[in-house]
C-alpha positions in Angstrom: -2.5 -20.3 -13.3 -4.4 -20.5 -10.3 -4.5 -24.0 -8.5 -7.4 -26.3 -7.2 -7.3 -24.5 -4.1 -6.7 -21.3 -5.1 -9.8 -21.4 -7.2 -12.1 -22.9 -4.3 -11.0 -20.0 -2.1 -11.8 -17.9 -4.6 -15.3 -18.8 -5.2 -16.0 -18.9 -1.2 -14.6 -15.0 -1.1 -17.0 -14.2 -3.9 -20.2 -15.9 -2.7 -19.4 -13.8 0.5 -19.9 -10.6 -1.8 -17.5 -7.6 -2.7 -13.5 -8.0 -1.7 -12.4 -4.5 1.0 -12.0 -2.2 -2.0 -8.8 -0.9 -0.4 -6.3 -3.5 0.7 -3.2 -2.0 2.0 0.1 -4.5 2.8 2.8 -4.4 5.0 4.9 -6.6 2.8 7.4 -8.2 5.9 10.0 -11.0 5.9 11.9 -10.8 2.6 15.4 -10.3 4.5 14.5 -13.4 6.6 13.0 -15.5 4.1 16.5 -15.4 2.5 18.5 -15.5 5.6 16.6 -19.2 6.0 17.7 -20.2 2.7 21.4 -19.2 3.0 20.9 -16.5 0.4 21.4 -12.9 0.2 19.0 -10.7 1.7 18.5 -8.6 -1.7 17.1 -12.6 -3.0 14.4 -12.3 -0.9 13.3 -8.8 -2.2 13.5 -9.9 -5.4 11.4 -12.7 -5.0 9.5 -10.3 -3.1 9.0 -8.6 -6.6 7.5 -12.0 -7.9 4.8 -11.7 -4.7 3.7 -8.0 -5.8 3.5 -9.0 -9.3 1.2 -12.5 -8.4 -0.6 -9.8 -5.7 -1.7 -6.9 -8.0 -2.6 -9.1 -10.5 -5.1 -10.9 -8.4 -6.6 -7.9 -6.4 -7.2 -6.6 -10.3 -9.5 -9.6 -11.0 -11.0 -9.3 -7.9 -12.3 -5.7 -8.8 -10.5 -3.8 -5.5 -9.5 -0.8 -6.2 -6.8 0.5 -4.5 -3.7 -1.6 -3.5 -1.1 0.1 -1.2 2.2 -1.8 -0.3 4.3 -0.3 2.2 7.6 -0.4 -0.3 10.3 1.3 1.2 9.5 3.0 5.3 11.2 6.7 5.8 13.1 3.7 8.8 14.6 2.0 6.1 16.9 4.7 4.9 18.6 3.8 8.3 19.4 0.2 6.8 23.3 -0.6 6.0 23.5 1.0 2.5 24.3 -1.7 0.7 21.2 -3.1 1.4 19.5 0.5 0.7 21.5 0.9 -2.6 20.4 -2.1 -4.3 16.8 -1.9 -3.2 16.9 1.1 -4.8 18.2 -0.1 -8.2 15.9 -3.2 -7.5 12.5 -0.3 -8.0 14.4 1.2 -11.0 14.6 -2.5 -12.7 11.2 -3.7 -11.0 9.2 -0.4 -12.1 11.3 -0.8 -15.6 10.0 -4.0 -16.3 6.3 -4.2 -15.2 5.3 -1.0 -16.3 3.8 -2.6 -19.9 2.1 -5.2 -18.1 0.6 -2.6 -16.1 -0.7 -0.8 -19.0 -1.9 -4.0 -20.5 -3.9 -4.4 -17.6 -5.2 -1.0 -16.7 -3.7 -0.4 -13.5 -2.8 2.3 -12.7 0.8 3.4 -10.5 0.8 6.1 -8.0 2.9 6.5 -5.4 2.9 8.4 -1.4 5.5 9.5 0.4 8.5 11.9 0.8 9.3 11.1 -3.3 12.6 13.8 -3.1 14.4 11.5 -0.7 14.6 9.1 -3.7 17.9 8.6 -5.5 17.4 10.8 -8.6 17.2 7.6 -10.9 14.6 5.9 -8.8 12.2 9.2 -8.8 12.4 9.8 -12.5 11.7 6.3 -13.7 9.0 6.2 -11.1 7.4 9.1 -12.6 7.4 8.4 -15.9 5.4 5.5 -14.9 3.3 7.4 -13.2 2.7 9.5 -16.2 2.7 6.5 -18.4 -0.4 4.2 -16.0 -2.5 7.9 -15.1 -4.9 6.9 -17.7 -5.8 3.8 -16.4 -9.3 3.2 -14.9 -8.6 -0.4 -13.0 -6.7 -1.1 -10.0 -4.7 2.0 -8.5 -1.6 0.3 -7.4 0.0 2.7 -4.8 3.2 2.4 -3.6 4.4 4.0 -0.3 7.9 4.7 -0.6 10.3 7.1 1.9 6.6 7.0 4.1 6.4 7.0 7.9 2.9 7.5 8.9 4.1 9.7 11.9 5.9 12.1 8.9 2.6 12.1 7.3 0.2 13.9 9.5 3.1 16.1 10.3 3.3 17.3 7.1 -0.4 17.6 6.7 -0.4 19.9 9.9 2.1 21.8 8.8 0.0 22.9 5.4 -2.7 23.7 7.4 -0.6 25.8 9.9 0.8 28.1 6.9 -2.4 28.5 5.9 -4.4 29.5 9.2 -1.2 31.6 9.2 -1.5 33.1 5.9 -5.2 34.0 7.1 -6.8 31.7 4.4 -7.9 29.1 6.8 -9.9 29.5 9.9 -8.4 27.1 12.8 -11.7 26.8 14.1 -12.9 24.9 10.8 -9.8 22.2 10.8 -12.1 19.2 11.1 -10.9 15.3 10.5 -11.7 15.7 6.8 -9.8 18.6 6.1 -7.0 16.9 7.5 -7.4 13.4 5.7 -7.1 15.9 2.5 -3.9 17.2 3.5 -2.5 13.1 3.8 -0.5 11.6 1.0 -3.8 9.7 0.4 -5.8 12.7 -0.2 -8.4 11.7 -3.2 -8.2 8.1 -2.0 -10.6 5.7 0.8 -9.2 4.7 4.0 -7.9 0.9 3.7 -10.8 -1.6 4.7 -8.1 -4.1 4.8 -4.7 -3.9 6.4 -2.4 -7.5 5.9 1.3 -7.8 7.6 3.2 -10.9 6.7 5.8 -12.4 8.9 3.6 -12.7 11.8 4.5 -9.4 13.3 1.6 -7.8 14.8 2.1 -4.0 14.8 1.8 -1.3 12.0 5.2 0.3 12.3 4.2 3.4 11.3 2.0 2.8 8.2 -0.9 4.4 7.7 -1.4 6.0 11.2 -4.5 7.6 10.3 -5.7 5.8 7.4 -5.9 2.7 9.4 -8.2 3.8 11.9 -10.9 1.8 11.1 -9.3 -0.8 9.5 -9.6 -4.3 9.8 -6.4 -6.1 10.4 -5.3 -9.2 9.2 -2.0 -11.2 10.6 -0.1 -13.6 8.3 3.1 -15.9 9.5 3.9 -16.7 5.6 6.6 -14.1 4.8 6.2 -11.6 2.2 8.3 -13.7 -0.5 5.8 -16.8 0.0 2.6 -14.6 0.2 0.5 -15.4 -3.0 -3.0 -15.5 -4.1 -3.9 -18.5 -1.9 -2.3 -16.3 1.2 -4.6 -13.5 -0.4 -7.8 -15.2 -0.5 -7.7 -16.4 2.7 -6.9 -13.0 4.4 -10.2 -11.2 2.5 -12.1 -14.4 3.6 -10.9 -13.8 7.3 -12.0 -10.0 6.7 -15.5 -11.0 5.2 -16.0 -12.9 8.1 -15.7 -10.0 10.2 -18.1 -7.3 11.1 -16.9 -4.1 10.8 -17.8 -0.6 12.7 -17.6 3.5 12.5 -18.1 5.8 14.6 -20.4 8.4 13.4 -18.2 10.8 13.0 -15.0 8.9 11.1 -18.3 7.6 8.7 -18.4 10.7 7.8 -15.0 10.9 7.2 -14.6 7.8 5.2 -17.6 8.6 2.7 -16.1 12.9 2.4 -12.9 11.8 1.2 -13.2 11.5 -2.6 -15.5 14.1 -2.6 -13.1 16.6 -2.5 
């Protein structure tokens, strides 16, 4: 149930015309949020949960279509693993439980990333709701899991280095799009919004080339306290904002659905 204020920032948003049709989240602060409460750093992810759920449930409404949060970084893995084992049995639960609510709302789940590095348990229940939402025609909600943005261009080259050295590419034609089709977000538009919560101001290595052109928005609420109201006032502070591309990453932008 959306509040008074909620509701008001909603309407503003919408008299300023269509929401970024491709919001993409780097969801910081759980660990801290908890750490100011006296709790358990794994309480703050799961409340963190509680924000994804409120999030992707108001972007839906909103008509954007594409929601990326930046899960679980290729850094992460470096995190004491107790911490790494139970966010890891946190997706399995997490994924588990809001997969029918996902179908009851068309949204569909996809995910980017290096998906092997997953504990086998996490990858298969992650795929089968994969399978389960790849029908759905509302929101693509995309998770980035095991991503670095650094790793993701690398493995891009790489593809297109076997095949200029199979012969069945000419160097010569590697172009910008070419290479955004190679990216984990192959098929998909480059964010038009970027939010980070906690008040950090950096990407750490999400998105690298996706976010380009993005417009970037900087919250101090951390990611356990970021709801719709936090929402709403990060696509008006993008709304207000005009926005520019170069000829050349236009180009880019509009090319890659198209193949």
């Amino acid at each position: 149930m959306e509040t008074t204020t909620e509701k008001n920032l909603k309407a503003q948003l919408l008299e300023h015309g269509s929401p970024p049709q491709h919001i993409a989240i780097i969801m910081d602060g759980n660990g801290r949020w908890a750490e100011s409460r006296g709790l358990p750093r794994v309480a703050g992810h799961k409340e963190g949960v509680v924000s994804v759920r409120e999030i992707t449930q108001a972007c839906s409404e909103l008509g954007v279509k594409i929601l990326t949060l930046f899960t679980f970084s290729s850094e992460n893995w470096r995190r004491p693993r107790k911490e790494v084992d139970a966010l890891m049995r946190l997706l399995v639960t997490t994924i588990r439980a809001e997969v029918q609510e996902l179908l009851d709302n068309d949204v569909q789940l996809t995910a980017i990333g290096c998906l092997d590095d997953l504990p086998q348990r996490a990858r298969e229940e992650l795929q089968t709701a994969i399978g389960m939402t790849a029908g759905n025609t509302g929101l693509n909600l995309n998770l980035a899991l095991s991503y670095g943005g650094r790793q993701d261009i690398v493995q891009a080259v790489q593809h297109l280095a076997s095949a200029a050295a199979a012969g069945t590419l000419d160097p010569a034609t590697i172009d910008e799009t070419l290479i955004s089709r190679r990216l984990y977000t192959a098929g998909m538009t480059d964010p038009d919004l970027i939010i980070r919560t906690s008040g950090e101001a950096r990407l750490s290595n999400f998105l690298i080339w996706q976010s380009a052109f993005a417009e970037l928005v900087i919250t101090d609420a951390m990611w356990p306290a970021f709801r719709r109201r936090e929402l709403y006032e990060a696509i008006l502070v993008y709304q207000q904002r005009e926005r520019r591309y170069g000829q050349i990453s236009e180009q880019v932008q509009n090319s890659q659905v198209a193949g």
